[in-house]
N, C-alpha and C positions, 0 to 999 in steps of 0.2 A: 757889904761893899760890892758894886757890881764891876765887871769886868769894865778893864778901860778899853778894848777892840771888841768890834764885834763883825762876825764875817758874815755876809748872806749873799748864800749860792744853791744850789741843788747838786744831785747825784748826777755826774757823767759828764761834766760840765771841765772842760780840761784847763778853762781858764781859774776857774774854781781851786781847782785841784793845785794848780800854779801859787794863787794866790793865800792857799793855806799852809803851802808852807815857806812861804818868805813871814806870813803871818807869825807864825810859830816861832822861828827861827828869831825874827826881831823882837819877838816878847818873849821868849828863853833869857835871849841876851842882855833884856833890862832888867828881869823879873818883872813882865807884867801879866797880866790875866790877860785872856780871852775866850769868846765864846763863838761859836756857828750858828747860825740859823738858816735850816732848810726851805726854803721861800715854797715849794711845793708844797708842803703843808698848809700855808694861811695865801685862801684865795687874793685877800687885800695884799702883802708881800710879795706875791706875784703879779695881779696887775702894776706894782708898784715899780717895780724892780726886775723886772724879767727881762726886759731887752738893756739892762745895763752890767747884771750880774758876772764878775763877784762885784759887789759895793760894802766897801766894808766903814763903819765908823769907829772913832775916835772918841770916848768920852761922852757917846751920845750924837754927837755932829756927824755929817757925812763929811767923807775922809775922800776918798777915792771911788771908781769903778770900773770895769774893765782890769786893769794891773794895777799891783802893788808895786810902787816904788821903796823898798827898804830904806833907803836914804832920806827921805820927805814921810817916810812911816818913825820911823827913830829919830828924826828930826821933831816931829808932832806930839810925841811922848816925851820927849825930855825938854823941852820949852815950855 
């Protein structure tokens, strides 16, 4: 089974760093899995994603970018 969030940001990145742990925090509270990906690693996740990171999805779908809204992220998971 794979994770239902997935977050893609890089290192040093303060928006990143924000939105991993609203991440965390809202998938603690449900019990859900999640995973990171460092978009600096794969050239293609960087052009893709680089002027919008953190982008985090949902079950596969893109969810958000820029912030995480907890409220609309735990809304998304349990609907």
């Amino acid at each position: 089974m794979s994770d239902r969030v997935t977050l893609y940001g890089k290192p040093g990145c303060h928006l990143c760093d924000d939105a991993r742990a609203i991440v965390a925090a809202v998938c603690a509270e449900l019990g859900v899995t999640w995973s990171e990906i460092d978009i600096t690693q794969d050239e293609q996740l960087f052009k893709e994603y680089g002027e919008q990171i953190p982008v985090t999805f949902v079950d596969g779908r893109q969810h958000d970018f820029w912030r995480v809204d907890p409220i609309r992220l735990k809304r998304a998971l349990t609907s």
